[in-house]
C-alpha positions, 0 to 999 in steps of 0.5 A, a space after each residue: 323727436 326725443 328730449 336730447 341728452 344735453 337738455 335732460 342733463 342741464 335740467 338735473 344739472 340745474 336741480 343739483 345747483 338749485 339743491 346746493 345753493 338752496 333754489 328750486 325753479 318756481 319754489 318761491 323761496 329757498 330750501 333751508 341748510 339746517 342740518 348738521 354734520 352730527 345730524 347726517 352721521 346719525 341719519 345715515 347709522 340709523 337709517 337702515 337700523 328699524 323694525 325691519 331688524 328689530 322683529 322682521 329678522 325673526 323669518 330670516 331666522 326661521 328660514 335659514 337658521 344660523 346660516 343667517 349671519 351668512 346671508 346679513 353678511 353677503 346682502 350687507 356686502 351688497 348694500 355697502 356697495 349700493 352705499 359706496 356708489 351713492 356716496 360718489 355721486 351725492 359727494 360729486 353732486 348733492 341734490 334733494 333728488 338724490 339717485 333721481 337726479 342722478 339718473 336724469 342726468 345720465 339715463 334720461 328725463 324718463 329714468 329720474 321720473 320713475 325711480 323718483 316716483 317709485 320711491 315717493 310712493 315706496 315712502 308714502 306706503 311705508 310712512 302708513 305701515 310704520 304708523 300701524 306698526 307704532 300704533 299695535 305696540 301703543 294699544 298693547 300699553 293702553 288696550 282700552 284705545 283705538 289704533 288709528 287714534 294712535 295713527 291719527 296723532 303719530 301722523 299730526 306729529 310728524 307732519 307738524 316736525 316736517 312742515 317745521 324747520 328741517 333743523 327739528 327733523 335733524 334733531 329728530 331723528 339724531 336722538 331716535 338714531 342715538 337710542 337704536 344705536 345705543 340699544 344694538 351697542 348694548 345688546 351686542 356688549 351682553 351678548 358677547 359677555 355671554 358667549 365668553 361665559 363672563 356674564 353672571 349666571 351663563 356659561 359659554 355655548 361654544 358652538 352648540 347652537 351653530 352647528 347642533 341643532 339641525 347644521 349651520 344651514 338646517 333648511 338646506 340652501 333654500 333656507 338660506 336663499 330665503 333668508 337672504 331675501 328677507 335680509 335685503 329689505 331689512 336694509 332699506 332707508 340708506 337712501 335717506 342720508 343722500 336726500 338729507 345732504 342737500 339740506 346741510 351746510 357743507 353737503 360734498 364733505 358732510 355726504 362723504 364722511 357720512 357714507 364712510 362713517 356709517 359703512 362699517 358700523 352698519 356691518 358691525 350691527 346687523 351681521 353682529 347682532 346676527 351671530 350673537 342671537 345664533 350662537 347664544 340660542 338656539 335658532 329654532 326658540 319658539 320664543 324667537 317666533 313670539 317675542 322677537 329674537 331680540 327679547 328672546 335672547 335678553 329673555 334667555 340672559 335673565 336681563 329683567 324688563 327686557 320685553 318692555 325695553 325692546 318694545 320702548 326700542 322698536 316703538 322708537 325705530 317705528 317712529 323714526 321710520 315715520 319720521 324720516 319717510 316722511 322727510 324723504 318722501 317730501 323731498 323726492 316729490 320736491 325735486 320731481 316738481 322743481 325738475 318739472 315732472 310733477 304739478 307745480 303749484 306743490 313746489 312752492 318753498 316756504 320756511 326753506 321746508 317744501 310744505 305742500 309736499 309735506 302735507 301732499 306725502 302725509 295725506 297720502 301716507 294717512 289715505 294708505 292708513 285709511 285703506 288698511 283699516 277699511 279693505 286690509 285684504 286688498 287695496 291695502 295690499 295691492 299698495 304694498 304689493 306695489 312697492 314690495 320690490 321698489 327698493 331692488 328697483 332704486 338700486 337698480 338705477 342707482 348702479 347704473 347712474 354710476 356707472 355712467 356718471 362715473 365716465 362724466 365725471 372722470 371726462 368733465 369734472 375729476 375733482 368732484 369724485 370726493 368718494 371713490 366706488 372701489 374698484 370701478 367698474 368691477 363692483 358696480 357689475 358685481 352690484 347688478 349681477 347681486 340685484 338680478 339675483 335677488 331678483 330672480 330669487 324673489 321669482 321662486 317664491 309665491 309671495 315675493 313673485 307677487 310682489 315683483 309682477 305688481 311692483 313690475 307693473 308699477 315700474 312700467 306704467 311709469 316708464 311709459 307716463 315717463 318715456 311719453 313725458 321726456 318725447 312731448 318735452 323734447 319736441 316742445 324744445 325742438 319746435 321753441 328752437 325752430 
């Protein structure tokens, strides 16, 4: 018979607690509450601030035009949803598992494993990808080396700050979070002295670039709708503050300011600096395309070193990207095996840090690093094809955790629903209805249709491993109680 919903609860149940007090079955020692509120703020603000902005914006730009700030603005909308109900049950029930555990308790055993899994590879993946990324700029500063040397001691660092006291990520990435944030403040603070005509040596364009240069949607609505694609994944690594709460001294109150801290500011940065880039030069730049739109537009404003400066950033926003996939890709895998949906001997805790998920998660992330310098072509990119869709996959769960978590929680334990999802259910359906949207976008195109089959395949074979899990267990349980 299948596992019963009330034994798969009481096991994400029995996580929850374990996460919040610090114990993990089988852990052997306890997980440390070493970050602060000041840590989670950061982490959360400068989670979803990366390279993915920094120079992965250029194709949205390419594609849509000025409309692009239209497209930031409807996928910001969706995040901040995604946000909003992840807050609700991180703050009801804070757990290093986070939206695994979430769906555990209220899909099933199977629904935890393949959202977990899904994304501890989608880390481990991009933990390789960042490195690579960090290691191109360091060779373009030193062209004599070798790029996988770079990898080689990015990945030795951030391992050792992993396999550390989790207070040493904390400060991590608070420092790496404050300098990305600091960066956009001040490209946003000259862009707009700029658009008013108030910096020295540029005079007010008004209009000119959102609607001379081809229209405000120059490539039709398919340009938009391509760059409403490249804008979603932009705002991937919100997930990681929920995981980070567990691990902090007041995680309900720390999770809930954290969420609704970082809610506006995301809004403010991503759709801000859009509309600055658009409007104060023309979308179509060619220096856009070559230097990145944000080296493009200080490049225009004369701001001397401003290459550089924005190469200093976005190493900054690579290394921060290592740093905290590696966190929450440990941490994901550490809830998995404590939850039993994973090998045990790698649960052990010691230190209050999960060391041989640690070093598990980085030897993949390494072994990924290996495969793109040996065969980049294709098992490299039957990796990334694999977790190209993963995130829409993650909220997909998400939603529909809320959804049903949200009727427990009302029903069992009112109190707990520190964070609200406004207007429950309405824009949890209009949070699905945007992921089957984007979805059904990615099917138009080649490149994204790829992605969205290998990452379907992945999601099934999961599934399956999963579903074939949760009936053993559940016909384990049913013949222990006979």
């Amino acid at each position: 018979m299948n596992r019963t919903p009330s034994s798969a609860a009481a096991a994400a149940a029995r996580e929850q607690s374990d996460a919040v007090q610090g114990a993990g079955p089988d852990s052997g020692s306890t997980l440390s509450n070493g970050l602060k509120q000041r840590h989670l703020s950061m982490i959360a603000l400068g989670g979803v601030i990366g390279a993915g902005l920094f120079v992965g914006s250029r194709e949205g730009i390419a594609a849509a035009g000025p409309s692009i700030v239209l497209a930031y603005a409807v996928s910001g909308a969706l995040v901040m949803l995604i946000m909003r109900m992840l807050g609700e049950m991180a703050a009801a029930n804070p757990a290093s598992g986070s939206f695994s555990v979430h769906a555990e308790r209220s899909i099933g055993s199977w629904a935890g494993f393949t959202v977990g899994w899904m994304f501890t590879a989608l880390l481990c993946v991009a933990v390789a990808a960042e490195a690579m990324g960090a290691a191109d700029i360091m060779v373009q500063w030193f062209p004599g080396s070798e790029p996988w040397m770079w990898v080689l001691l990015f990945m030795v660092i951030f391992t050792g700050t992993n396999l550390a006291a989790v207070s040493n990520f904390g400060e991590f990435e608070f420092w790496f979070a404050a300098l990305k944030v600091a960066a956009i403040a001040i490209f946003l603070v000259l862009g707009l002295l700029a658009i008013f005509g108030l910096l020295p040596g540029t005079s007010a364009p008004g209009t000119t670039h959102l609607t001379g240069d081809g229209g405000f949607l120059p490539k039709g609505v398919d340009g938009l709708m391509i760059g409403l694609l490249a804008s979603v994944f932009a705002y991937g690594g919100l997930e990681t503050v929920t995981i980070a709460a567990a691990e902090s001294k007041d995680p309900v109150r720390g999770v809930a300011r954290a969420v609704r801290t970082a809610m506006w500011r995301i809004a403010l940065f991503y759709v801000g600096s859009m509309a600055v880039i658009v409007t104060v030069i023309p979308w179509s730049a060619p220096s856009i395309a070559k230097s990145g739109p944000y080296v493009a537009v200080l490049d225009y404003l004369e701001i001397p070193a401003a290459g550089q400066v924005m190469n200093v950033v976005i190493l900054v926003a690579l290394l921060s990207a290592v740093n905290a996939n590696l966190y929450g890709a440990s941490r994901m895998a550490y809830s998995l095996i404590s939850r039993g949906q994973g090998p045990a001997f790698l649960g052990k805790v010691s230190g209050g840090v999960p060391r041989r998920a640690v070093l598990l998660c980085a030897a993949f992330g390494f072994f990924a690093v290996v495969l793109s310098f040996l065969w980049p072509d294709t098992l490299f990119q039957w990796l990334l094809n694999m977790v190209g869709a993963a995130v829409l996959v993650v909220w997909g769960f998400i939603a529909v955790a809320q959804l049903r978590m949200r009727r427990m929680l009302e029903r069992e334990a009112p109190e707990k629903l520190v964070v609200k999802m406004w207007a429950f259910p309405v824009l949890t359906w209009v949070a699905l209805a945007g992921i089957t949207a984007v979805l059904l976008l990615m099917l138009r195109d080649e490149n994204q249709r790829i992605q969205l089959l290998f990452t379907g395949g992945f999601g099934v074979v999961l599934t399956v491993i999963g579903l074939i899990r949760q009936r053993a267990l559940g016909r384990g349980a049913g013949l222990s109680e006979e």
